[in-house]
C-alpha positions in Angstrom: -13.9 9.0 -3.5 -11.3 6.6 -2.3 -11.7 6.2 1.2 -8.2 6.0 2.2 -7.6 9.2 1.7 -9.8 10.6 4.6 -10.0 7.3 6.7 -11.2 9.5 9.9 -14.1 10.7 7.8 -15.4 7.5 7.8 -18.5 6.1 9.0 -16.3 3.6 11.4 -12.3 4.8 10.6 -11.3 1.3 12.9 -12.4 -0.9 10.2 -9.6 0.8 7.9 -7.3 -0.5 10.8 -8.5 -3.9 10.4 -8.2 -4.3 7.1 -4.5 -2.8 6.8 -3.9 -5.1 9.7 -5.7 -8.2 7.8 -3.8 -7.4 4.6 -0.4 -7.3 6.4 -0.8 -10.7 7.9 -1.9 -11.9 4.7 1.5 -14.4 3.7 1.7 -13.2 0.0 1.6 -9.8 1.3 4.2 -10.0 3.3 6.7 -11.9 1.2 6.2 -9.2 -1.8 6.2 -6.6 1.5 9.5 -7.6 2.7 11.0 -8.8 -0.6 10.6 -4.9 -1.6 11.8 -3.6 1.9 15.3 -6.2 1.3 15.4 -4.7 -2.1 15.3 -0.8 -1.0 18.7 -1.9 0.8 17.5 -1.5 4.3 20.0 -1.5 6.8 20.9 -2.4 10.3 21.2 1.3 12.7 19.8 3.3 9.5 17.2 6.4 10.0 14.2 5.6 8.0 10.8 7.3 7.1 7.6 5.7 6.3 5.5 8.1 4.4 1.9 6.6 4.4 2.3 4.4 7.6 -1.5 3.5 8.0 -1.7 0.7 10.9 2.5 0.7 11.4 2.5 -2.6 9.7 5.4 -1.6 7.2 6.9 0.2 10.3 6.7 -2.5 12.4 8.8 -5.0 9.4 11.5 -1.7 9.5 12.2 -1.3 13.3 12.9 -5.1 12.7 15.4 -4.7 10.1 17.3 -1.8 11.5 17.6 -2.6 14.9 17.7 -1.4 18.2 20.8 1.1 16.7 18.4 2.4 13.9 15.6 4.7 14.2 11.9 4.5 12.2 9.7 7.2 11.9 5.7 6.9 10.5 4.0 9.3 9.2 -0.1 9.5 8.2 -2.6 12.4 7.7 -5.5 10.0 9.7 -5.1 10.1 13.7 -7.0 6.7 13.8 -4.3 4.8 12.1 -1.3 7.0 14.1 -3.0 6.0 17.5 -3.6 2.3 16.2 0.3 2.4 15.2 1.5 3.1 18.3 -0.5 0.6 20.1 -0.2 -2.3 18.0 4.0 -0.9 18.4 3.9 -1.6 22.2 2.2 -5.1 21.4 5.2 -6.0 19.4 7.5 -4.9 21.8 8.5 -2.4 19.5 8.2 1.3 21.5 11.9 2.2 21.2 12.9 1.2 17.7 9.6 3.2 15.7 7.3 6.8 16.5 4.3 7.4 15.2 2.9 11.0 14.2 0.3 12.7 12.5 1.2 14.5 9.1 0.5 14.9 5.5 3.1 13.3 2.6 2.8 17.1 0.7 4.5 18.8 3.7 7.0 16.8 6.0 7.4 17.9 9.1 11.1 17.1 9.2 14.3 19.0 8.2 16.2 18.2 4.7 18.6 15.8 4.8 17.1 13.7 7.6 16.9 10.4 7.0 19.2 7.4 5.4 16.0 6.1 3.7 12.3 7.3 3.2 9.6 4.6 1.2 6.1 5.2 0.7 4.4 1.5 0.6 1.1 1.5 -1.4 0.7 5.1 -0.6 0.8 6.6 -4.2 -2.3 5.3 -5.7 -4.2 7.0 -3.2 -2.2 10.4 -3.7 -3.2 13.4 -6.4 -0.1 14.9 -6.9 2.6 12.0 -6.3 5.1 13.8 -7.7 4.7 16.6 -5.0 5.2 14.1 -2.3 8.2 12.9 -4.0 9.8 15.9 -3.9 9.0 15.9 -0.3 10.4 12.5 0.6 13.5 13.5 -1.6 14.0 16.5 0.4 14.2 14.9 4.0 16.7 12.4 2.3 20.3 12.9 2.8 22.9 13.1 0.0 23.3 9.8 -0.9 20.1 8.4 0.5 17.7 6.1 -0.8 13.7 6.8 -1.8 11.6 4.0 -2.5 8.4 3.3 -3.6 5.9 0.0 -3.9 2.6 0.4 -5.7 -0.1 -2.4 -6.9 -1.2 -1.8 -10.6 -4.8 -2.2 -11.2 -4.4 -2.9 -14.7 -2.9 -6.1 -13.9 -5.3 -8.0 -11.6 -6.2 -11.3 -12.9 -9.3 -12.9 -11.7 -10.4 -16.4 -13.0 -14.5 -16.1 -13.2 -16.5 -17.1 -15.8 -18.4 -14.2 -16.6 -15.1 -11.8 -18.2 -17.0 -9.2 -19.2 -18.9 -8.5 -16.2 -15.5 -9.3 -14.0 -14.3 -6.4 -16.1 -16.7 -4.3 -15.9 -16.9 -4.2 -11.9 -13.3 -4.2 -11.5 -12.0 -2.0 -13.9 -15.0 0.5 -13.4 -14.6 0.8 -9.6 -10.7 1.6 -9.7 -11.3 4.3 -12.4 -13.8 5.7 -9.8 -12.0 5.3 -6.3 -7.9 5.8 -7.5 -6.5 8.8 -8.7 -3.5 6.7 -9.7 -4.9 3.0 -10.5 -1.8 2.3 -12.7 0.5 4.3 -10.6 3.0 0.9 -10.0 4.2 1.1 -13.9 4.9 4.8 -13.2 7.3 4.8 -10.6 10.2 4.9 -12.3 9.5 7.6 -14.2 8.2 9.2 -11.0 11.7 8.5 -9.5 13.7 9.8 -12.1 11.5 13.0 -12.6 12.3 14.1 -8.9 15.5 14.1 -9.4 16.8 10.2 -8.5 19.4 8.4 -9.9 20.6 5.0 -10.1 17.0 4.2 -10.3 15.9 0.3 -10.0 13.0 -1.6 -10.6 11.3 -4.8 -8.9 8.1 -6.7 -10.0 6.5 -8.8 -8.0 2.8 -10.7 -7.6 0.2 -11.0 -4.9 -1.2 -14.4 -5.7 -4.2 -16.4 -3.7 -5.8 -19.7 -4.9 -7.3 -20.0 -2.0 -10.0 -17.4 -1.7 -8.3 -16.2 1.9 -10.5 -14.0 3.8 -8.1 -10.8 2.7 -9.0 -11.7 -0.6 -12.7 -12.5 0.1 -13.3 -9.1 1.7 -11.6 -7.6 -1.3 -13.7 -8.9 -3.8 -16.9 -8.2 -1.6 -15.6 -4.3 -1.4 -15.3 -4.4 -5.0 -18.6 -5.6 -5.7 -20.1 -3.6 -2.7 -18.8 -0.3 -4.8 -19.8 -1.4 -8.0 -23.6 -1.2 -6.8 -22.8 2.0 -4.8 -21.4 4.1 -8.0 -24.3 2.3 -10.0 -22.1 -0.1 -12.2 -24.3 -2.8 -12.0 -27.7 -3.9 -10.1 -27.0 -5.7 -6.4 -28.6 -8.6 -7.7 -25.7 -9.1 -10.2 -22.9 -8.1 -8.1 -24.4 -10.7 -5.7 -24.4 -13.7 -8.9 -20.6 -12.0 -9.6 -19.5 -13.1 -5.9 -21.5 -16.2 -5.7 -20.0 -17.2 -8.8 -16.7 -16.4 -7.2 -17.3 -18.9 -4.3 -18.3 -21.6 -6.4 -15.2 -21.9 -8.1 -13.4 -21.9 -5.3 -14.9 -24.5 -3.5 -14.5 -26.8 -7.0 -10.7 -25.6 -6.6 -10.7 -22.8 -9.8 -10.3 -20.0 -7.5 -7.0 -17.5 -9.0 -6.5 -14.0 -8.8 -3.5 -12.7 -9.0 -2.3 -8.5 -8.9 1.1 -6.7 -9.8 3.2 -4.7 -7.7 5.9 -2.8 -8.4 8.8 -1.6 -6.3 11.2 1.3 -7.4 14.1 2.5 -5.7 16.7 5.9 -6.6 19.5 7.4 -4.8 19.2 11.2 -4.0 22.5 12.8 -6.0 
């Protein structure tokens, strides 16, 4: 089961923090991050919802962009990442401009109409029933509103290694165990348009590293980690996978590269 989806059933719920917290730092990840967020039409003084907030790391980039005349509101079923939300907030001098509360995507806690903008940030991959959040998000959206969505595809991550068919075979068997949407980036827009959005836009973008970072290290070591867990292949050879992985990073071969797409409507 994907862990993200109950991240305070965990055996240690903080390292989730960490690694929403490592992947935010990550430069890639927050170019594509804010590229998206620019691209949603964000706005000084605006009233937006993250659905999905995790560690506030989105939230944080929002309270930014709308000011100390706009308002930004996260929202996430696991009490570990609200709590860590509102404490790394007050690091960043942030308290005023973004709140943090506990709640599920499938039932908002807020009344229609709401909000000026509501996103959901690499939250629908993890989700069942994406179009019944949707709906949600559409309904606490004014007239006029925007809802937005960024998703990674699974089904595009490149990875230069010299064994293919092993690469494939861990990577591409762990997502269709852990995901209930792997490909759930190509399907936005059809997502969008099926809960009722119009004017709907698309933006592709690409998380790149060729430099094996440490968000990208951990990544692969997950993947491989996994991959011996749901009995894909023999620890042995999902340590020879990795190791192979380091080696041709320290000759300079090191790519991998990952698609995400962002899709925007306008609630009619």
């Amino acid at each position: 089961m994907d862990p993200y989806r109950a991240i305070d059933a965990q055996p240690d719920p903080a390292e989730f923090v960490e690694r929403l917290e490592e992947r935010g730092e990550t430069p890639s990840h927050a170019r594509l991050r804010r590229r998206f967020l620019r691209f949603a039409g964000v706005r000084g003084g605006a009233s937006v919802l993250e659905v999905g907030s995790g560690s506030g790391v989105v939230a944080r980039d929002l309270a930014r962009m709308v000011g100390p005349r706009g308002q930004v509101v996260g929202v996430d079923p696991s009490r570990t990442c609200v709590a860590a939300a509102r404490r790394l907030a007050h690091v960043h001098g942030l308290d005023g401009r973004v709140a943090f509360r506990v709640a599920d995507g499938r039932g908002l806690p807020f009344r229609t109409g709401r909000f000026d903008v509501t996103l959901a940030v690499t939250v629908l991959l993890h989700v069942d029933e994406p179009a019944g959040v949707l709906r949600e998000m559409v309904r606490v959206t004014r007239h006029g509103g925007i809802v937005g969505a960024q998703d990674q595809d699974f089904g595009t991550l490149a990875l230069e290694h010299p064994d293919r068919e092993l690469t494939a075979r861990i990577l591409d068997g762990v997502v269709e165990h852990l995901y209930p949407e792997p490909l759930s980036g190509r399907r936005l827009p059809g997502l969008l348009r099926a809960a009722g959005l119009r004017r709907v836009r698309l933006m592709a973008d690409v998380f790149q590293d060729t430099a094996l970072t440490p968000y990208t290290q951990r990544f692969l070591e997950h993947r491989a980690e996994n991959a011996v867990k749901l009995g894909i292949v023999e620890t042995a050879v999902a340590q020879r996978w990795l190791d192979a992985i380091t080696d041709g990073a320290r000759a300079g071969r090191f790519v991998m590269t990952l698609n995400f797409y962002g899709a925007t409507g306008v609630r009619p």
